[in-house]
N, C-alpha and C positions, 0 to 999 in steps of 0.2 A: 214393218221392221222385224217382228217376231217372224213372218215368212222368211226372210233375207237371214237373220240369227239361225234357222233349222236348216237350210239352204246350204249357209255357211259348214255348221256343223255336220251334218252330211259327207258334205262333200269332203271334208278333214277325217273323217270318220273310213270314209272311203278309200280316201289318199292312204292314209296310215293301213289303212287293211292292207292296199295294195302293197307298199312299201315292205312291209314285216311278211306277208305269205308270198308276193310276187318272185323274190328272190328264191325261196325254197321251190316254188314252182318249178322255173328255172333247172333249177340246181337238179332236179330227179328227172326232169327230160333231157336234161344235158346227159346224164349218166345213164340213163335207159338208152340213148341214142347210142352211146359209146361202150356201154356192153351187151350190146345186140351180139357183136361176133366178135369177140375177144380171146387169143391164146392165152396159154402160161403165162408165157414171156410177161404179155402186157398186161398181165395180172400182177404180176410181180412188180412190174414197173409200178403201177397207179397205187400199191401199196407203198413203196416207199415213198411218194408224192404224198400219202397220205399222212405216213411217217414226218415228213419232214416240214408240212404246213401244220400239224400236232405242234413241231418242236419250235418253229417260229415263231406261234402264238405263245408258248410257254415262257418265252423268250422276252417278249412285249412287256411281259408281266414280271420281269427280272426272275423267273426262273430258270436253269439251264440243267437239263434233264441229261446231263453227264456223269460220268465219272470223275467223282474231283475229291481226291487220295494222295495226302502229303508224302512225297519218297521218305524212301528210309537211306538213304543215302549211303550205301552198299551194306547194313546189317542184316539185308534179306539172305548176303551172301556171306557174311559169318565175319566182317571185318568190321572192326570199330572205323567209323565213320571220321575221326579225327586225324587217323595216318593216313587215308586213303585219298580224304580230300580236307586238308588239313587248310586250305584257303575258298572253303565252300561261299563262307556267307562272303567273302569278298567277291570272290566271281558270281556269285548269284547277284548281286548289286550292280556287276555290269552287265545285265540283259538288258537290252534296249539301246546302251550306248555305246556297246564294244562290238566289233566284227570278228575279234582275234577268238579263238579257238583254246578252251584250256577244258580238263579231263572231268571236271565236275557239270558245264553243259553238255558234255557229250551224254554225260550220266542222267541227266533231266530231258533229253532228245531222244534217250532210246526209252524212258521211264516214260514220257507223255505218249510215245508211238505203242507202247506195251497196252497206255488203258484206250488209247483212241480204237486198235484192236478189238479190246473187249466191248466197248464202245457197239464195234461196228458187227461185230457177233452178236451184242445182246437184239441189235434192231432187226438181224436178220430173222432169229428165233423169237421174234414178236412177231413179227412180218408171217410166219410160217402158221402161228398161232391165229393170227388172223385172216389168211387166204382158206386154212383149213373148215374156219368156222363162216366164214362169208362170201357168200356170190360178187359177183363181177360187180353189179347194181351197187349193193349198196358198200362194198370199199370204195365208188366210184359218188355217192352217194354224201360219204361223208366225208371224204374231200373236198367236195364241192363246199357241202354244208360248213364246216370249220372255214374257208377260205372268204366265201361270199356272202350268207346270212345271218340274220342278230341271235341267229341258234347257236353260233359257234360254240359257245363254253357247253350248252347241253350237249350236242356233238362228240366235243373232248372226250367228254366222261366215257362215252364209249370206246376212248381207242385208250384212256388210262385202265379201264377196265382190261383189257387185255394186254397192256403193258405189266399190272400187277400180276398177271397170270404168270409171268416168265420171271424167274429168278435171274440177276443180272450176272452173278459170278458162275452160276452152273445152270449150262446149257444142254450139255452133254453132245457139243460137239466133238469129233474127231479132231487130233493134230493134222498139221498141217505146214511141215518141217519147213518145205521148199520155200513156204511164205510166211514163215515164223508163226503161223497159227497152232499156239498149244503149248511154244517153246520159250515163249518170249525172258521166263525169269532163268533158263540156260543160258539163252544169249545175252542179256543185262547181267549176268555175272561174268562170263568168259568176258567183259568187255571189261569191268571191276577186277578181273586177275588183273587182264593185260596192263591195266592201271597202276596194278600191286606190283609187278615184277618190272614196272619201269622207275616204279618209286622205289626198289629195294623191300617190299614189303614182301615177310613168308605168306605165300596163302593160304589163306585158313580155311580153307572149304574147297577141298579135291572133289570134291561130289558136282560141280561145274563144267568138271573136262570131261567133256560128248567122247562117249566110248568109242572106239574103231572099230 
C-alpha cells in the first residue's frame, strides 16, 4: 500500500511538474524558434500581439487599461455647454436605441475617436520603449508567457513596468494634420462652432478657426 501511496504521489508530483514548467518550456522554444530571423517589421508586429494579450488579460480581470475621460461637452472650446447642446442628457439616453443623428453624438463620436487616438499613440510609444530595451526572444517570450503559462500575472508585471515608463498624455510625438494626430481638440471644436452657428450661437472661441 505504502509502495502504491509514494508511486501515486510521484507520479502527481511529476504530472504537476510537468504541467506548471512544460508550458514555459514551450513557450521559450516557440520564441527562440521564431526569433532566429526576424525583421523590424515583425518586431513591431509580435510587440503589439504582446500589447494586446497584456490588455486581454487585464480585461478578464474587469480592468481596461484605456482612456476613460468624461467630455466637457464643448467647455474645452469656450461655450457653455447648455446653449450648445441644450437636449444633451436627452440624446445621450438614446444611444443604444436611436439610429437618428442629433449634434450632441456627433460630439461624443468625435470626443471618443480623439482619446481612442491617444489611446493608440500611447501603445505605440510603449511599444517603442519596449522593442528599444528588448530583443526579438524575449518580446516573443512573453507573449507566449502571458498567453499560455500559470506565469502569466508575473509575466504582466513586466510589460506594466514599461507601460509605467511612458506617460499617457505626453509622448512627444509629432502632429499629424492629414490624420488628425496632434489636431484632434481643433477639429472637435471647429465641429462645436459649426454646431454654434447652426444654433444661432456667437462663438466664443475664434482661436478654432485653422489659419489659411
Amino acid at each position: 500500500m505504502r509502495i502504491w501511496a509514494k508511486a501515486t504521489i510521484g507520479f502527481v508530483a511529476i504530472f504537476g511538474f510537468g504541467t506548471v514548467v512544460g508550458p514555459v518550456l514551450i513557450a521559450a522554444a516557440s520564441a527562440a524558434y521564431w526569433a532566429d530571423d526576424v525583421d523590424d517589421g515583425a518586431k513591431w508586429q509580435e510587440t503589439g500581439r504582446l500589447l494586446a494579450s497584456y490588455q486581454h488579460e487585464l480585461a478578464q480581470i474587469g480592468y481596461l487599461n484605456l482612456s476613460v475621460i468624461l467630455p466637457d461637452n464643448g467647455k474645452e472650446c469656450g461655450y457653455d455647454s447648455n446653449k450648445i447642446f441644450p437636449n444633451m442628457d436627452e440624446d445621450f439616453g438614446k444611444i443604444g436605441t436611436s439610429i437618428d443623428f442629433n449634434y450632441y453624438n456627433g460630439y461624443l463620436a468625435l470626443d471618443r475617436w480623439k482619446y481612442n487616438n491617444i489611446d493608440e499613440e500611447w501603445e505605440q510609444a510603449v511599444s517603442q520603449v519596449i522593442i528599444n530595451d528588448m530583443n526579438s526572444f524575449q518580446i516573443g517570450f512573453l507573449r507566449r508567457c502571458i498567453e499560455e503559462t500559470t506565469f502569466s500575472k508575473m509575466c504582466m508585471k513586466q510589460v506594466a513596468h514599461y507601460q509605467n515608463r511612458v506617460k499617457r498624455f505626453d509622448h512627444g510625438r509629432p502632429s499629424i494634420p492629414y490624420f488628425g494626430y496632434g489636431i484632434e481638440d481643433q477639429i472637435i471644436c471647429t465641429y462645436v462652432d459649426g454646431v454654434a452657428a447652426r444654433l444661432g450661437v456667437p462663438l466664443e472661441n475664434p482661436k478654432t478657426t485653422p489659419s489659411l
